[in-house]
N, C-alpha and C positions, 0 to 999 in steps of 0.2 A: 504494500500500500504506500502512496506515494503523499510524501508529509507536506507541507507550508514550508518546514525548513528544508524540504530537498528542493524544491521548487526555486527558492533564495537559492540555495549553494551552488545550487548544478545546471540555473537557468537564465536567473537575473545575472548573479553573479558575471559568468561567463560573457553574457550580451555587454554590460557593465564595462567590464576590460578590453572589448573589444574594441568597443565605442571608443574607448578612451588611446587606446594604440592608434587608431587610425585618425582622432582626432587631434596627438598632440602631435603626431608626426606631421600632420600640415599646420597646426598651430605654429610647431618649432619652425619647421620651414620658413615660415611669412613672416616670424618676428626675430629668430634666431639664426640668420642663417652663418654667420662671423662663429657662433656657438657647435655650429656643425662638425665637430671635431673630435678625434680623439683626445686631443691635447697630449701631442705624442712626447715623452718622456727620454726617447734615445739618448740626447745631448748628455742626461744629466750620471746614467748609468746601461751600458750595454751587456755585460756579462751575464747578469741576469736574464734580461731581457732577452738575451739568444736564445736559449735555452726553452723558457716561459711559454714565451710568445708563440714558438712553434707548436708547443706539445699543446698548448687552449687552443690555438685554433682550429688543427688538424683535428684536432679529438672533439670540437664542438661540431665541425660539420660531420663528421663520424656520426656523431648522436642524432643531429638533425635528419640526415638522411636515413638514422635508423628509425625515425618514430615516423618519418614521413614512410617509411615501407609498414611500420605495424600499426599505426593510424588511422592514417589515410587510405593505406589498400586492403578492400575486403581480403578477406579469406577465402573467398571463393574464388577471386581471381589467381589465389595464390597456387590453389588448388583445382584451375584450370591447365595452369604450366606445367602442371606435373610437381610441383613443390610440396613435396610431406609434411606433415605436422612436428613428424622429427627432426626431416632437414635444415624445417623454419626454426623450429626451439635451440637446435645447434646453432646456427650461424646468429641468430639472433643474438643469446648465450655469450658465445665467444668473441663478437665485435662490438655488441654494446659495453661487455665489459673492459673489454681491450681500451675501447674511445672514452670509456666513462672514467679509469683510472688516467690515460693521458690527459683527461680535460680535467681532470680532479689535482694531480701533480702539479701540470702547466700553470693553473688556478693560484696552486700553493705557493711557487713560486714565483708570482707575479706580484702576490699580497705580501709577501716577506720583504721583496724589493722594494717595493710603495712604504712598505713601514721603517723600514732600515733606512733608506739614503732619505735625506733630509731633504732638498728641493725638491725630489718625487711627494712627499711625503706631506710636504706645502702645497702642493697642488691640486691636495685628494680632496673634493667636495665632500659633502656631505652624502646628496644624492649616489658619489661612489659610492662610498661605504654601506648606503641601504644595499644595492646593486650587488654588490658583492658578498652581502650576510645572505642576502635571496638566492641570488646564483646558486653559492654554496649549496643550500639547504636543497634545492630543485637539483643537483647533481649530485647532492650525497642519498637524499631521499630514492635518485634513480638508481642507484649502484641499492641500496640496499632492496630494493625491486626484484632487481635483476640476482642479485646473489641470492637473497633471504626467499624470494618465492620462486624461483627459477627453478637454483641448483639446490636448495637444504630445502624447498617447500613447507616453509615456515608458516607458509598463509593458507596452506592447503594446496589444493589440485584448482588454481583458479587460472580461469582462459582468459585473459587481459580482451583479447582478439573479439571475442563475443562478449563484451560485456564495456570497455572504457572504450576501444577502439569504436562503437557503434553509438554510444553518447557522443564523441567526439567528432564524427561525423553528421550525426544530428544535427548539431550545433549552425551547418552551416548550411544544413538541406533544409531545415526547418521542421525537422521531425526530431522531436524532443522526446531523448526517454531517460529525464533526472530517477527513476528509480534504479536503473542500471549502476549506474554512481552510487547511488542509495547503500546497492548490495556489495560492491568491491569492498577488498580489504581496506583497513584503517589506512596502509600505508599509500596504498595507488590513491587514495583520497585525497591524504595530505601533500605528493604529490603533484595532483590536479592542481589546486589551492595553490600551492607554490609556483607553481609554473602563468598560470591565469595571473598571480601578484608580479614576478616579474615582465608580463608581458604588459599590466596597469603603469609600469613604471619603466620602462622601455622610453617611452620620450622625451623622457626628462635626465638624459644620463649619457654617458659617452655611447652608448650600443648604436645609437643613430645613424652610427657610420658604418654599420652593417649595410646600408641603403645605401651608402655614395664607393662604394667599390668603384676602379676605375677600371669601369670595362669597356670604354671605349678605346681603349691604347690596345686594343684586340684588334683595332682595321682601322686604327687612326694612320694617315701615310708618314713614311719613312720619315726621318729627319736629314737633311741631305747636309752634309760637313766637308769643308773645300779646305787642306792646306793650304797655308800662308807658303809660296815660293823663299826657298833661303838662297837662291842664283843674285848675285847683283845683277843689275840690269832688267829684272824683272817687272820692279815698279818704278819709278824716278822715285829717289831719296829726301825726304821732306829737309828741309834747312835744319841743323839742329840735330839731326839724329844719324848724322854719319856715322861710320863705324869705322872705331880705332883702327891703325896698325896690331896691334896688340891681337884684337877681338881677328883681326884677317886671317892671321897667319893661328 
C-alpha cells in the first residue's frame, strides 16, 4: 500500500530536484556565466592532482555509464541480446566495483589535497564542501550496494533491475510506481535520496563544468604554425635589431 510519505519521497521529491537541476543550470548560465568554472587549482599543487584527478574521473564515468546500463535499460532488452542474468550480475559486480573504488580513492585524494595545501584550501567554498560530504555519501552508499547486496547478500535476494530500475524510469515516462521505492532495501533508498540531493545541488557548485567539456576541439580546424626564417636576407632587418658579430659567427 502506497503511503502520503512515499508519495513525498519517491515523487515530489524527485520532480522537486529535477526542476531544480534544470532550473539552476540556466539560472547559472544567464547570471553566472565568469562563475562557470572549475576554478582549477593546478598552479597551486600538481602531485596530487595527477594522480586524483584521473582515478575520479575515469571511475565517475565508469559508474555513470554503469547505472545508465542498469537504469535506464530494461531487462528485457538485456535479455533480448542474449545477456544472462548471471552474465549481467558478473560484469555489473566487477566494474561497478572496480569504478566505485577508483572514484572513491581518486575522491580521497582530491579532499586531502584541498585540505593540506593552503591556497587550495582558501578556495574551497562552502557549496564544495556540501558537494563533497554528498558525493561521498552517494559513492560510498553505492559500493556498499554493490558489495553488501551483490556479493554477501546482506539485503536478501533483491533485483535492483525490477524494482529501483523501473521507479527510475517512471520518473520520466510519467508512470509512477513510489511503492517500488517503498519496498527496496533501506540502503538503495538512502541511496536514491543521496543521489536526487546531489543532483538538487548540482548548480550551484563547480560540477557545472561537467556541461562545458570542450568538444568542439573534436572538428575545430587545425591550427596552422609558420616558422620565423633564421636565413639573413629573409626579411629586411628593422633599425635597431641587427645582429652582432658575436651572435653571427
Amino acid at each position: 500500500m502506497t503511503t502520503s510519505l512515499d508519495i513525498v519521497l519517491w515523487v515530489v521529491i524527485p520532480y522537486v530536484c529535477l526542476v531544480v537541476f534544470i532550473g539552476g543550470h540556466a539560472w547559472r548560465y544567464t547570471y553566472d556565466k565568469f562563475g562557470w568554472t572549475t576554478r582549477s587549482s593546478q598552479l597551486y599543487e600538481s602531485r596530487l592532482l595527477r594522480w586524483g584527478s584521473p582515478l575520479f574521473h575515469f571511475g565517475i564515468l565508469a559508474v555513470f555509464a554503469g547505472h545508465v546500463m542498469g537504469l535506464a535499460i530494461p531487462k528485457s532488452w538485456t535479455d533480448a541480446v542474449g545477456i544472462s542474468e548471471t552474465a549481467y550480475h558478473v560484469m555489473a559486480v566487477g566494474i561497478g566495483l572496480l569504478a566505485g573504488l577508483a572514484t572513491l580513492v581518486g575522491m580521497t585524494l582530491l579532499i586531502y589535497r584541498r585540505r593540506t595545501t593552503g591556497p587550495v584550501f582558501s578556495a574551497t567554498t562552502r557549496m564544495d564542501k556540501a558537494m563533497y560530504l554528498v558525493l561521498a555519501t552517494v559513492i560510498m552508499l553505492g559500493l556498499w550496494n554493490t558489495v553488501g547486496s551483490s556479493l554477501l547478500s546482506l539485503s536478501g535476494e533483491y533485483n535492483y533491475r525490477e524494482g529501483v530500475s523501473v521507479w527510475f524510469r517512471g520518473i520520466f515516462t510519467f508512470q509512477l510506481h513510489p511503492e517500488l521505492m517503498a519496498a527496496a532495501p533501506l540502503s538503495f533508498q538512502a541511496h536514491g535520496m543521496a543521489a536526487m540531493a546531489i543532483f538538487a545541488l548540482w548548480p550551484f557548485t563547480r560540477l557545472v563544468h561537467v556541461f562545458s567539456a570542450p568538444l568542439f576541439y573534436l572538428w575545430r580546424p587545425y591550427v596552422v604554425y609558420r616558422a620565423k626564417s633564421d636565413r639573413f636576407g629573409a626579411r629586411a632587418a628593422r633599425p635597431g635589431w641587427d645582429r652582432s658579430e658575436r651572435t653571427r659567427r
